[in-house]
DSSP file (Angstrom, degrees, kcal/mol; ACC not computed):
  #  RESIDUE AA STRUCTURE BP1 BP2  ACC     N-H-->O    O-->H-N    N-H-->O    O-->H-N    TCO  KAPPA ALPHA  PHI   PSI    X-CA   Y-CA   Z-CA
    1    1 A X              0   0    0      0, 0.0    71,-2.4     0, 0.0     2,-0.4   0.000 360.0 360.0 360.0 152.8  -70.6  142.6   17.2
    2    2 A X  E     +a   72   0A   0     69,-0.2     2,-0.3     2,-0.0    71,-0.2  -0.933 360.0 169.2-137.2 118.8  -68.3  139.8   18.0
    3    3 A X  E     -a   73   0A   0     69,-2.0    71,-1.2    -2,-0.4     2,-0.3  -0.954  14.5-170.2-132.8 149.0  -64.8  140.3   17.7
    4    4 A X        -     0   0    0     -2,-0.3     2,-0.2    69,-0.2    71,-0.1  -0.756  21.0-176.7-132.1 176.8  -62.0  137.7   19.0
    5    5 A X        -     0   0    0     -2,-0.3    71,-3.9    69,-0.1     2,-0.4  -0.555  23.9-167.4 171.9  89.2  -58.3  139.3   18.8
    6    6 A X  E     +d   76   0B   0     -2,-0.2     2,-0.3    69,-0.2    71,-0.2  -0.892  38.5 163.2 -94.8 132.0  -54.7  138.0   19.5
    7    7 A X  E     -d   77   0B   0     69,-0.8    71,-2.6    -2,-0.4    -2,-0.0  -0.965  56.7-143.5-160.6 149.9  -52.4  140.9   19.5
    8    8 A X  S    S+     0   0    0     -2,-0.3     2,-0.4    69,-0.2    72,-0.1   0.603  79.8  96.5 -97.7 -10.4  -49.2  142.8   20.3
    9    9 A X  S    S-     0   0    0      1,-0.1    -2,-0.0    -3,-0.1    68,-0.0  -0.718  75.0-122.1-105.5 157.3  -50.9  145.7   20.9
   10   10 A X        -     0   0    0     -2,-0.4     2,-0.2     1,-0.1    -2,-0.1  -0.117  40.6-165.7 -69.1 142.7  -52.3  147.7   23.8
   11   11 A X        -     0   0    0     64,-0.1     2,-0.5    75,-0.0    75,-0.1  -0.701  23.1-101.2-111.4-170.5  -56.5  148.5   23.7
   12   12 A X    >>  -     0   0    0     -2,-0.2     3,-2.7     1,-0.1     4,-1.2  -0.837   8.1-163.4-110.2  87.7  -59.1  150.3   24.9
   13   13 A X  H 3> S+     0   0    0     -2,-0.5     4,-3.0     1,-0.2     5,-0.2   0.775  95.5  53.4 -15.0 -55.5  -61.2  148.9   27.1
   14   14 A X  H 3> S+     0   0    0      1,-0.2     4,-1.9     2,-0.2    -1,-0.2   0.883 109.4  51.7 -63.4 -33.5  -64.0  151.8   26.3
   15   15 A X  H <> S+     0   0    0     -3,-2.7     4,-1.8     2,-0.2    -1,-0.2   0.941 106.8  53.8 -70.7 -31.2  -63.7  150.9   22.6
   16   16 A X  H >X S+     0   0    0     -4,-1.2     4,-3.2     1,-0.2     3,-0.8   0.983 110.3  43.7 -63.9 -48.5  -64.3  147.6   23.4
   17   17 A X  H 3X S+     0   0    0     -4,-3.0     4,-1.6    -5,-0.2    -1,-0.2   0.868 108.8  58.5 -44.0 -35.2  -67.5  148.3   25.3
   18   18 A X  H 3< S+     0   0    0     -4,-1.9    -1,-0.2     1,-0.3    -2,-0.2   0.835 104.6  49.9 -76.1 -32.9  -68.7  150.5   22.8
   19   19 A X  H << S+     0   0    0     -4,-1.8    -1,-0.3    -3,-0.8    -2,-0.2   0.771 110.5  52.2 -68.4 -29.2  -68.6  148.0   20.3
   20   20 A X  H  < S+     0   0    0     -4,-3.2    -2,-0.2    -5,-0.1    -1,-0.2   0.794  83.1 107.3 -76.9 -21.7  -70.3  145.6   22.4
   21   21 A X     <  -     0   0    0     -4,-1.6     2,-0.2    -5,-0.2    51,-0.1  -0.260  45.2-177.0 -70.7 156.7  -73.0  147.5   23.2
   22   22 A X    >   -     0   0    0      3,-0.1     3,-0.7     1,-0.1    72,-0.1  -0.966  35.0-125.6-147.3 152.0  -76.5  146.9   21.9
   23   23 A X  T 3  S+     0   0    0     -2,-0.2    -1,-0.1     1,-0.2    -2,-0.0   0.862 113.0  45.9 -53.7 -40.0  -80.1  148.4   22.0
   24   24 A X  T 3  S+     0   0    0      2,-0.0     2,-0.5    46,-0.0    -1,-0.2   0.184  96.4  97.3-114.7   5.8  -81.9  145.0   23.1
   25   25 A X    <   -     0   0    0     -3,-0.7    70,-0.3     1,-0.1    71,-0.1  -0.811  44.3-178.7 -97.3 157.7  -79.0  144.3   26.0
   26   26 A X        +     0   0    0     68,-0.7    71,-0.2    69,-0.6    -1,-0.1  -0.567  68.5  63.5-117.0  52.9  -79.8  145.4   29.5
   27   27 A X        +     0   0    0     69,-0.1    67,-1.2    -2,-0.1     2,-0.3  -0.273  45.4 171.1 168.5  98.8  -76.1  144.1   30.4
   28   28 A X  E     -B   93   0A   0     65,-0.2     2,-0.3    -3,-0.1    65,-0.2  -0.992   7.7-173.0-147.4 149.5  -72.7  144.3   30.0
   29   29 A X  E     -B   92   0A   0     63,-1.3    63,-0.6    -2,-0.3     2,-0.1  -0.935   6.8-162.6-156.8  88.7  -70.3  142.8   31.7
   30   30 A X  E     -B   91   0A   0     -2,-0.3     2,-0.4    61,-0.2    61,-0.2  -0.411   6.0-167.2 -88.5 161.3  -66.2  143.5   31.3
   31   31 A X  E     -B   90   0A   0     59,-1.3    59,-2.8    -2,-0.1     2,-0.5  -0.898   4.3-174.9-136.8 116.2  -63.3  141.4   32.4
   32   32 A X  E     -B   89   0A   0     -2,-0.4     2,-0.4    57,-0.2    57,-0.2  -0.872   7.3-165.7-123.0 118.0  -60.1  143.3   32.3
   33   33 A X  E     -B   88   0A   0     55,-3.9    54,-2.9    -2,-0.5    55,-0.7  -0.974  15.7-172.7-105.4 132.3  -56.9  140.6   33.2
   34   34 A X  E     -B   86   0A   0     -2,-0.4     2,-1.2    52,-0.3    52,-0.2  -0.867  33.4-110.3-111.7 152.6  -53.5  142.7   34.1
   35   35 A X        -     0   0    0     50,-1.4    49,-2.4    -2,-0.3     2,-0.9  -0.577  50.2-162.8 -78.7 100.3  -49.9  141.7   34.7
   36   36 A X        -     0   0    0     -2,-1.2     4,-0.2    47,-0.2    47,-0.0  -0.690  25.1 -99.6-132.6 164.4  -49.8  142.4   38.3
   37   37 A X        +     0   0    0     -2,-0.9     4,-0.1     1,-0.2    -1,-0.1  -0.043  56.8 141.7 -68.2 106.5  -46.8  142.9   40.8
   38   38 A X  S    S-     0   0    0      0, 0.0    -1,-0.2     0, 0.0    -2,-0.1  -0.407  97.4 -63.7-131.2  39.4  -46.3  139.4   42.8
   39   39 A X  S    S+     0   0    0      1,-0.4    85,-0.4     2,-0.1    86,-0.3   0.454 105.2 131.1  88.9  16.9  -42.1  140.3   42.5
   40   40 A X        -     0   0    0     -4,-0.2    -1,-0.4     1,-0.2    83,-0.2  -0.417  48.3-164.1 -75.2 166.2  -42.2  140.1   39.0
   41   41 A X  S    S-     0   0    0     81,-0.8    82,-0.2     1,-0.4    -1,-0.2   0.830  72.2  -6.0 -75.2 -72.6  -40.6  142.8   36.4
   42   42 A X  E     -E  122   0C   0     80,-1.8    80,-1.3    78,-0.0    -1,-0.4  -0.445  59.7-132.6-159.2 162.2  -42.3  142.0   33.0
   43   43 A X  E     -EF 121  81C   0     38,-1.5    38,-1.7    78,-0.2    36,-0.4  -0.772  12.2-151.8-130.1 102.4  -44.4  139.5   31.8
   44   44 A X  E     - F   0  80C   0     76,-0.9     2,-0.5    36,-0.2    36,-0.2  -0.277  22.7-165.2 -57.1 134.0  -43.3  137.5   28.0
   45   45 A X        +     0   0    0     34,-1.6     2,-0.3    74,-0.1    74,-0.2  -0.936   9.3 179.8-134.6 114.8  -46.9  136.2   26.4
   46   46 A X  E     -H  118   0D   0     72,-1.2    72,-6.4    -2,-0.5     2,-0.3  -0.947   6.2-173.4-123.3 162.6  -46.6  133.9   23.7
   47   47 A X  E     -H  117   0D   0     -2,-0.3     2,-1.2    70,-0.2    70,-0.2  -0.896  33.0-134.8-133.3 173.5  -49.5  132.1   21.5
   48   48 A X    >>  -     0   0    0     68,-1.5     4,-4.3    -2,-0.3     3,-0.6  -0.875  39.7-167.9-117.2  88.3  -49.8  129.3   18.8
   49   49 A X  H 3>>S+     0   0    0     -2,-1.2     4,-2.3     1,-0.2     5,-0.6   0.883  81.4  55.0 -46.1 -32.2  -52.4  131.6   16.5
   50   50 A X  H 345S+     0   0    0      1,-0.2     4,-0.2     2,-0.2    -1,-0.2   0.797 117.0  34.5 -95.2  -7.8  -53.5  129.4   14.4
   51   51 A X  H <>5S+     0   0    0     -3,-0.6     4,-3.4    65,-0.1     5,-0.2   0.840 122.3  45.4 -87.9 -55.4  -54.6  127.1   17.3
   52   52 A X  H  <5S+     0   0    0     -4,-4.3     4,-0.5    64,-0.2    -2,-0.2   0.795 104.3  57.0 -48.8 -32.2  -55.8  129.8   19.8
   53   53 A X  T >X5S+     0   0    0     -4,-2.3     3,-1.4    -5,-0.2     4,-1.1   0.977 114.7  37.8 -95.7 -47.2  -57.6  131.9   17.6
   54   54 A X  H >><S+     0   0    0     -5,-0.6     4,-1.5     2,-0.3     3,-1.0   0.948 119.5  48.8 -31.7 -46.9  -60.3  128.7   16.4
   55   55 A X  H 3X S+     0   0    0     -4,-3.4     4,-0.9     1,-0.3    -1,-0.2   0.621 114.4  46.2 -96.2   8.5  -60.2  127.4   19.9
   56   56 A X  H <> S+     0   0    0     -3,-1.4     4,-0.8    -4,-0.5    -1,-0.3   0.660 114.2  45.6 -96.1 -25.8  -61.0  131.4   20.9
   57   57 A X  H <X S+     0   0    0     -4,-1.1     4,-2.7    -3,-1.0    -2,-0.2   0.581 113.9  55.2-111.5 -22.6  -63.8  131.6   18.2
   58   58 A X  H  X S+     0   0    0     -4,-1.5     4,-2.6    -5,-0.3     5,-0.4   0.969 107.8  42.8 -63.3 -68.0  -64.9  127.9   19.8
   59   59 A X  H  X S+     0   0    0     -4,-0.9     4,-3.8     1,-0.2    -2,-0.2   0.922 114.9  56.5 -57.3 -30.2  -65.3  129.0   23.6
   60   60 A X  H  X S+     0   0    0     -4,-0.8     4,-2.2     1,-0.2     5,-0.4   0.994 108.2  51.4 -54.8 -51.6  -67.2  132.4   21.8
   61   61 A X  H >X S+     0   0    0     -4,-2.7     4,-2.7     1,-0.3     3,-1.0   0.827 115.8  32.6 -28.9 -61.6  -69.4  130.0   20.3
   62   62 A X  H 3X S+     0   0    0     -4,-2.6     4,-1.4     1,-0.3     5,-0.4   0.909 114.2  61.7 -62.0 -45.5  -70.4  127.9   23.2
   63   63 A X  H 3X S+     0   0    0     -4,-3.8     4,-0.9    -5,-0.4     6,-0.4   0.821 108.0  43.0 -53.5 -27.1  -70.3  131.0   25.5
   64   64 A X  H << S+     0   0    0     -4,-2.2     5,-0.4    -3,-1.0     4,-0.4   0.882 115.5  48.1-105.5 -19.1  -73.1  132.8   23.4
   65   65 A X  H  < S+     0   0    0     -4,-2.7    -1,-0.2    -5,-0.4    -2,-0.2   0.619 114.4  47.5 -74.5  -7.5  -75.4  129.6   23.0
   66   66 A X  H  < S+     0   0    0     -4,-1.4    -2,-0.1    -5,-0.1    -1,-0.1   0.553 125.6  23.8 -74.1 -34.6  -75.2  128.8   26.6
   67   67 A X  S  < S-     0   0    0     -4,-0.9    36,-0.2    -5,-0.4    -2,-0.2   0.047  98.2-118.2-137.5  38.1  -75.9  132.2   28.1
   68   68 A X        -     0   0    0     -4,-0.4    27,-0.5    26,-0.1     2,-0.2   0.800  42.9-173.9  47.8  45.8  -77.7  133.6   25.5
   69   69 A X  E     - C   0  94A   0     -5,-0.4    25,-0.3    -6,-0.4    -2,-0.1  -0.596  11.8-155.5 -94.3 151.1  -74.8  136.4   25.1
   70   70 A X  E    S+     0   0A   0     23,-1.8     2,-0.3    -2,-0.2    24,-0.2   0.697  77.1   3.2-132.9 -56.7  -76.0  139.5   22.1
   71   71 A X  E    S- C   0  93A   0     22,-0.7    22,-1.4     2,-0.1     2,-0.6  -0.955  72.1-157.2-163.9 155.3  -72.6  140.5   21.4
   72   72 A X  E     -aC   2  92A   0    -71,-2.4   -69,-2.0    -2,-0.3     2,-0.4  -0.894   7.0-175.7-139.8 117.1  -69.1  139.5   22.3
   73   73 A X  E     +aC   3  91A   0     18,-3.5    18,-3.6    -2,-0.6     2,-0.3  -0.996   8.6 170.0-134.1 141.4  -64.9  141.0   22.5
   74   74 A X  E     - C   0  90A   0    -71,-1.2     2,-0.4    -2,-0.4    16,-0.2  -0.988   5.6-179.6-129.4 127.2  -62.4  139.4   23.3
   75   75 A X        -     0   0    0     14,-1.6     2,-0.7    -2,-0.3    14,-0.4  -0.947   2.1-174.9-142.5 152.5  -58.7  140.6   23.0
   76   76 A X  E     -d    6   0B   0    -71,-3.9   -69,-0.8    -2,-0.4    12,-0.3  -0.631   6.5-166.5-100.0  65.0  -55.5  138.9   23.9
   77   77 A X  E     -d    7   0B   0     10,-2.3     2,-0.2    -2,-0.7   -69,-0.2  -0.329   5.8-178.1-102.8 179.6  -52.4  140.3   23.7
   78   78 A X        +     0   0    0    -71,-2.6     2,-0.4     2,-0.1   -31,-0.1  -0.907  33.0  86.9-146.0 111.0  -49.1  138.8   23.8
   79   79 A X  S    S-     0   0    0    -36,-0.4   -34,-1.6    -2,-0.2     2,-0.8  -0.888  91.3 -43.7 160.9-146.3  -45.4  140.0   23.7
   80   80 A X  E     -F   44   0C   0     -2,-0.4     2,-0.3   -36,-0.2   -36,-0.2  -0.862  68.1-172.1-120.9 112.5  -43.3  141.1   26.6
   81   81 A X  E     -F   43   0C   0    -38,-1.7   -38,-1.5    -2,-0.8     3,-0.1  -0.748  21.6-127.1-120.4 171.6  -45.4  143.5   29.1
   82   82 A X        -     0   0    0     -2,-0.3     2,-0.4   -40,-0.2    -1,-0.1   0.265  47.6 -80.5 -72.3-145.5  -44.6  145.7   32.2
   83   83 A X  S    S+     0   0    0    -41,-0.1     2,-0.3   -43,-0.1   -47,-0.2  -0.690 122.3  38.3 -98.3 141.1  -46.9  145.3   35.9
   84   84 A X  S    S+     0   0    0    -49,-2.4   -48,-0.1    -2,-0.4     3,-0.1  -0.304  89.7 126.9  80.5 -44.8  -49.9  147.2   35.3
   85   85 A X        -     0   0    0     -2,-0.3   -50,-1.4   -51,-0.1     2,-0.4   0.204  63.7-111.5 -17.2 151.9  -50.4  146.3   31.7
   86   86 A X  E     +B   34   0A   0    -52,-0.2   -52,-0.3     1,-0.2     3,-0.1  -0.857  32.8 173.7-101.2 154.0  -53.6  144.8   30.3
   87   87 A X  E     -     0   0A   0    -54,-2.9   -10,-2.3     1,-0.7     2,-0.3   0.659  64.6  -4.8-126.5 -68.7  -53.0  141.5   29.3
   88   88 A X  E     -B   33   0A   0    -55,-0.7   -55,-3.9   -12,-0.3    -1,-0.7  -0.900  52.2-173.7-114.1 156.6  -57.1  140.3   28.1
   89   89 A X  E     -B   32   0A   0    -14,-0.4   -14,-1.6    -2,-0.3     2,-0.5  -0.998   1.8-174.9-139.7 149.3  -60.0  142.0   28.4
   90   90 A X  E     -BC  31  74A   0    -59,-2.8   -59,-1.3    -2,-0.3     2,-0.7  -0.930   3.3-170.8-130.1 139.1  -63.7  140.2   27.5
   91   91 A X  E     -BC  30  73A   0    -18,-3.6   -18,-3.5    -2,-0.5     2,-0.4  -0.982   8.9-161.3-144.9 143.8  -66.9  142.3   27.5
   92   92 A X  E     -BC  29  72A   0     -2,-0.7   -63,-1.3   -63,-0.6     2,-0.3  -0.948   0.7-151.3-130.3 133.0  -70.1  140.3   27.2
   93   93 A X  E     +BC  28  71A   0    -22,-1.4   -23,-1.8    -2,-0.4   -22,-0.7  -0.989  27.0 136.5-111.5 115.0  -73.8  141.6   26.0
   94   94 A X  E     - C   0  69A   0    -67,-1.2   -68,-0.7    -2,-0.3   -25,-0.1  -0.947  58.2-104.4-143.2-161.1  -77.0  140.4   26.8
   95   95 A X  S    S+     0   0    0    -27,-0.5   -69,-0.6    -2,-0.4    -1,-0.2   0.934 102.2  41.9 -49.7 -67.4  -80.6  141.1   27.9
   96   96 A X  S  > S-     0   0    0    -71,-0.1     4,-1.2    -3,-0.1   -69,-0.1  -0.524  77.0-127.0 -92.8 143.7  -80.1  140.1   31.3
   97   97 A X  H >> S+     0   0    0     -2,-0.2     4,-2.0     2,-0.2     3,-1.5   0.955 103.3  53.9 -28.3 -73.8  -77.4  140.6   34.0
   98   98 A X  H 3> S+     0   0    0      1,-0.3     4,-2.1     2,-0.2     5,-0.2   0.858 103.9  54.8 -47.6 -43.2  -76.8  136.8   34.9
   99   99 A X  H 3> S+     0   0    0      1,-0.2     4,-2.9     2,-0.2    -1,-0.3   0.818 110.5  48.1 -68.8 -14.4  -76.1  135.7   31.4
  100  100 A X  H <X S+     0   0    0     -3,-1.5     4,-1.2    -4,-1.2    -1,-0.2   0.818 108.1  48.2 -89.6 -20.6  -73.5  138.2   31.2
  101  101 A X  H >X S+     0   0    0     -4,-2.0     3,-2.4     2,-0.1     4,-1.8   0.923 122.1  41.6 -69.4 -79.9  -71.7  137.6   34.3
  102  102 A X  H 3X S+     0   0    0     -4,-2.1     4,-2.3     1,-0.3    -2,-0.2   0.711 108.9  53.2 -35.7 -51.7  -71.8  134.0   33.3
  103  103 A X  H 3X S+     0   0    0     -4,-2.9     4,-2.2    -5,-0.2    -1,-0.3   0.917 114.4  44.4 -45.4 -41.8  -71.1  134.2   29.7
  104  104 A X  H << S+     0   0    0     -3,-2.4     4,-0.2    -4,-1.2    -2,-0.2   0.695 114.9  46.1-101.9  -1.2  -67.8  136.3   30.4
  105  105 A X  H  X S+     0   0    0     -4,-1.8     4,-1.1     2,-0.2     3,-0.2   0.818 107.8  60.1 -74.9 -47.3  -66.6  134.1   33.4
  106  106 A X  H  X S+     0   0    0     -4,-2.3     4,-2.5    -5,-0.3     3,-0.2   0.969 106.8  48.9 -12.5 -96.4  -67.5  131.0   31.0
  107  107 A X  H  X S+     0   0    0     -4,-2.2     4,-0.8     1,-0.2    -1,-0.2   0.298 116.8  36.0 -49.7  -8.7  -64.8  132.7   28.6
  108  108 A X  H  > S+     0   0    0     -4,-0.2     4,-0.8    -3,-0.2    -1,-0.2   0.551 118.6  49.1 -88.7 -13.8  -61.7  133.2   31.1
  109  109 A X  H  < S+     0   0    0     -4,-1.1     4,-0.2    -3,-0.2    -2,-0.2   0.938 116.1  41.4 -83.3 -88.6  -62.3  130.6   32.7
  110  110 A X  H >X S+     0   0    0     -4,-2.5     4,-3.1     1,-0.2     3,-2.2   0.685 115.1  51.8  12.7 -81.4  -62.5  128.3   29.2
  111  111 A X  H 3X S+     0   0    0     -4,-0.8     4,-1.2     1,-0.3    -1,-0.2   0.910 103.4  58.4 -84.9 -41.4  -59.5  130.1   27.6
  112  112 A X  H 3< S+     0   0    0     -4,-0.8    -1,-0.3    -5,-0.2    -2,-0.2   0.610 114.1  35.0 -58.6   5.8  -57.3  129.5   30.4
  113  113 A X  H <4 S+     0   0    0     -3,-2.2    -2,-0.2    -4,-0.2    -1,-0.1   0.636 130.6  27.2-105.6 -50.4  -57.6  126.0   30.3
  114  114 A X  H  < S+     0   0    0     -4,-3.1    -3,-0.2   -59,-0.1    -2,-0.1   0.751  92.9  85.5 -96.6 -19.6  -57.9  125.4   26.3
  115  115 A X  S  < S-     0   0    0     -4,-1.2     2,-1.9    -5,-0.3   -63,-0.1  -0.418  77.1-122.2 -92.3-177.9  -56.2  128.0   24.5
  116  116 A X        +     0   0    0    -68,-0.3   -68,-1.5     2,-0.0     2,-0.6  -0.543  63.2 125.5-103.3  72.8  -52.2  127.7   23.7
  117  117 A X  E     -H   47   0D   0     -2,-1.9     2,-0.3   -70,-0.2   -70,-0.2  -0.957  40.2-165.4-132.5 134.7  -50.8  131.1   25.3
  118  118 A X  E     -H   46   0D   0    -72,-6.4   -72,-1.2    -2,-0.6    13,-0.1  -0.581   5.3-143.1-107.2 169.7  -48.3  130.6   27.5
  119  119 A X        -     0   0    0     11,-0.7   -74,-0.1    -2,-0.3   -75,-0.0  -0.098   7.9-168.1-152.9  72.6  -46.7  133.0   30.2
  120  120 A X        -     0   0    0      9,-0.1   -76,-0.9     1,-0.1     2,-0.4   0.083  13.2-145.7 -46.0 127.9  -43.5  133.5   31.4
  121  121 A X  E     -EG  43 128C   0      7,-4.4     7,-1.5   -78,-0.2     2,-0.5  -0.844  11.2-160.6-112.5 148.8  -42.6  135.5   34.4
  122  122 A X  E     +EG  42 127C   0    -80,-1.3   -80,-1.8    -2,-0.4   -81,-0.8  -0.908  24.4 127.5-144.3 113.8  -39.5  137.7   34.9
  123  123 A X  E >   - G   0 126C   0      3,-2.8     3,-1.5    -2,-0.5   -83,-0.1  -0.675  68.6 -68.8-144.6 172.9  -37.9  139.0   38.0
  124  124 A X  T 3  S+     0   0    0    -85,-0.4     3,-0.1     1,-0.3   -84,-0.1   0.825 125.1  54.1 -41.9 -38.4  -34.9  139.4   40.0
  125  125 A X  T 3  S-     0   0    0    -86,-0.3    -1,-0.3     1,-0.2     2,-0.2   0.089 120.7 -92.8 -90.0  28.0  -34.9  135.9   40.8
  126  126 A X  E <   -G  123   0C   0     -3,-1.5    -3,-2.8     2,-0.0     2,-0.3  -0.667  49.9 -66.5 142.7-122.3  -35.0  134.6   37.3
  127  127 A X  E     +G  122   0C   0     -2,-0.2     2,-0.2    -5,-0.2    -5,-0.2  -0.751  39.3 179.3-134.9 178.5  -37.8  133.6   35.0
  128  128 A X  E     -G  121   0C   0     -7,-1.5    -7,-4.4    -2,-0.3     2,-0.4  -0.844  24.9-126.9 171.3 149.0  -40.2  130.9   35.1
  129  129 A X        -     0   0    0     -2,-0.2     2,-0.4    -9,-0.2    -9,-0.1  -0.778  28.9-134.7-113.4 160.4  -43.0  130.0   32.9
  130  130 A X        -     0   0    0     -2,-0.4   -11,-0.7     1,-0.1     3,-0.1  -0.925   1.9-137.1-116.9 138.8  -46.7  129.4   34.4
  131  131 A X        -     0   0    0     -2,-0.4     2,-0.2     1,-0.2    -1,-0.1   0.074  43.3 -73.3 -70.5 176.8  -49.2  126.9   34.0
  132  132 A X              0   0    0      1,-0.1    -1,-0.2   -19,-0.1   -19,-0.1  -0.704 360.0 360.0 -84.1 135.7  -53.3  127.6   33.6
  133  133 A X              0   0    0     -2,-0.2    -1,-0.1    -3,-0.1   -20,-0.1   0.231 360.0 360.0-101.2 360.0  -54.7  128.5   36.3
C-alpha cells in the first residue's frame, strides 16, 4: 500500500507499519520525527496542501523507483503540537534492508527541502519560525 497523508491528527505508528507490510518484503524501515524539547513549549505546523501533497506523491514516486521500495506511508501532520508529539512518521517496504533504509532517508531528507510546511517554534522567549534543515 502507499499512502501519503497531511493531517491535523495524531497516528499510529503500528497501523502504519501494518499497512506497509508485505509478504515479498524482508524490510521495513520506520522514521518517526517528534517535536522535541530544545526550550520550546509547542510547536505551530502549517502546509500549502495543494502544493505539498503532489510534491509528497512526487518524492514517493522517485523514492520507490530508486530503491526499489514495495510499499510506502507517509503522514504529516500539522497544527499546533506539544514536546513529545509525533510530527511525521515514513515506513518504507522492500525486499532488502538497504533499499529501505535508503528509500526512507531519501523521503525526509527530500520533503524537508521541497515540500511547503513550515514550523514555528514557541517558548518563553517568543516564537520564531524555522528553516529546512
Amino acid at each position: 500500500m502507499i499512502t501519503i497523508q497531511i493531517t491535523n491528527e495524531d497516528f499510529c505508528l503500528d497501523e502504519l507499519v501494518r499497512k506497509a507490510k508485505r509478504n515479498d518484503a524482508g524490510a521495513l524501515v520506520t522514521f518517526l520525527g517528534t517535536v522535541r524539547d530544545d526550550g520550546i513549549e509547542r510547536m505551530e505546523l502549517e502546509a500549502f496542501r495543494e502544493a505539498a501533497l503532489p510534491e509528497l506523491e512526487r518524492i514517493r514516486d522517485e523514492a520507490v523507483a530508486r530503491f526499489n521500495l514495495l510499499s510506502v506511508e507517509v503522514v504529516h501532520r500539522i497544527g499546533s503540537l506539544a514536546v513529545g508529539e509525533s510530527i511525521v512518521a515514513i515506513v518504507c517496504a522492500a525486499a532488502h534492508r538497504d533499499e529501505a533504509f535508503q528509500g526512507c532517508r531519501y523521503i525526509i531528507e527530500e520533503l524537508k527541502v521541497r515540500v511547503p510546511i513550515w514550523k514555528k517554534e514557541l517558548g518563553k522567549n517568543g516564537e520564531r519560525w524555522v528553516g529546512h534543515e
